[in-house]
C-alpha positions as CSV (number, residue, x, y, z in Angstrom):
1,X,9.0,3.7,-14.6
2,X,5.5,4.6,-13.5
3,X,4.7,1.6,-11.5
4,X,8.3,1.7,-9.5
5,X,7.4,5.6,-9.0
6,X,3.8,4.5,-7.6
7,X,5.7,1.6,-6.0
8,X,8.3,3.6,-4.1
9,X,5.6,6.1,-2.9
10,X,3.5,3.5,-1.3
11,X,6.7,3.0,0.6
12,X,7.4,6.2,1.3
13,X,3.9,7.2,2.6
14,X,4.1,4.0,4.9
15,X,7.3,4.9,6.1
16,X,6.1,8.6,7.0
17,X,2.8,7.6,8.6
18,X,4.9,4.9,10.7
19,X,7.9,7.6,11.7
20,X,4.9,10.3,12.7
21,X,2.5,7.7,14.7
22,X,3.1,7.3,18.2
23,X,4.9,3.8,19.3
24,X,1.5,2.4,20.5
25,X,-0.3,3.3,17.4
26,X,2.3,2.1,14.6
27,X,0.6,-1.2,14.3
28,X,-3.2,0.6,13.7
29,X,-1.5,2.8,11.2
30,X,0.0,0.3,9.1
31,X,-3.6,-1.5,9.0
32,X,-5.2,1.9,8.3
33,X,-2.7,2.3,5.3
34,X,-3.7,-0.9,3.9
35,X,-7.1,0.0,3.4
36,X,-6.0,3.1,2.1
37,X,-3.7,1.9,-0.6
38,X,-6.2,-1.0,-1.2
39,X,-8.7,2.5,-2.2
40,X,-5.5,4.1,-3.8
41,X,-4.8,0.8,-6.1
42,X,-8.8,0.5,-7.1
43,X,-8.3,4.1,-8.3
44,X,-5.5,3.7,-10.4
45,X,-7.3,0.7,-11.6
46,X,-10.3,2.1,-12.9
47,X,-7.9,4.9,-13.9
48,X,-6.6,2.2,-16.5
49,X,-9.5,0.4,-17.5
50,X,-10.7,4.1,-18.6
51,X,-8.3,4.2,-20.8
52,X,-9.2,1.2,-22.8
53,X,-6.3,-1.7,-21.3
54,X,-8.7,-4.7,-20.4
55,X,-8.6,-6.5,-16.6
56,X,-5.9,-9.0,-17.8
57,X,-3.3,-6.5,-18.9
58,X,-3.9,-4.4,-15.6
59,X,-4.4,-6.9,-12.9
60,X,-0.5,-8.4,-12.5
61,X,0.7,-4.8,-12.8
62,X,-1.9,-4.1,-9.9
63,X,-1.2,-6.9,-8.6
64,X,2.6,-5.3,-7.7
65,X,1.4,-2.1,-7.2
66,X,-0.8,-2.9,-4.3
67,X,1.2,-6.1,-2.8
68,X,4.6,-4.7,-2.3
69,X,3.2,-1.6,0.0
70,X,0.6,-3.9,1.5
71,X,3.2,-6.2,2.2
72,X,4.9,-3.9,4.1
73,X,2.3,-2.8,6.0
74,X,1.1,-6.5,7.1
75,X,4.7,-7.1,8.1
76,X,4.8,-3.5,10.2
77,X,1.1,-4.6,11.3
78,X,2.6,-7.3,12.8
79,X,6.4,-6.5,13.8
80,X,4.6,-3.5,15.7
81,X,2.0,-5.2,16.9
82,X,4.3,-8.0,18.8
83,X,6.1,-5.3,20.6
84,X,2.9,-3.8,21.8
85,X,1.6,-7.0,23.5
C-alpha cells in the first residue's frame, strides 16, 4: 500500500508541476521532475537500506517507485517538447 501511495504521488506532483508551468516550459519541468524524483527515490532508498532490507530486496521495489513517475515525465518531456518545436 506504501509503494502505490509513493507511486500515485509521484504522479500527482508531476501532474501539478505540469498544470502550474507555463505551455513553453512544461517540457523543462517534466525533466526537472526527473531529477527530482531520481533524488526523492535515492532517499527513500537509503531510507530502507537503514532499516536493515539488503539492495536485492529494495532495488525492484525502487525500481517501480522511480520508473512509473519517471516514465511519465520522459513521455511529458517529450509529448511537450514536440509541440514546442
Amino acid at each position: 500500500m506504501r509503494s502505490l501511495l509513493i507511486v500515485l504521488a509521484g504522479l500527482g506532483l508531476l501532474a501539478l508541476a505540469l498544470w502550474l508551468a507555463p505551455g513553453n516550459r512544461r517540457s523543462l519541468v517534466a525533466l526537472v521532475f526527473g531529477g527530482f524524483w531520481l533524488a526523492s527515490s535515492a532517499a527513500n532508498l537509503a531510507v530502507g537500506l537503514s532499516h536493515g532490507y539488503t539492495l536485492r530486496e529494495e532495488l525492484l521495489v525502487h525500481l517501480f517507485l522511480f520508473g512509473i513517475p519517471a516514465s511519465a515525465a520522459a513521455w511529458a518531456w517529450r509529448h511537450f517538447d514536440s509541440i514546442v518545436t
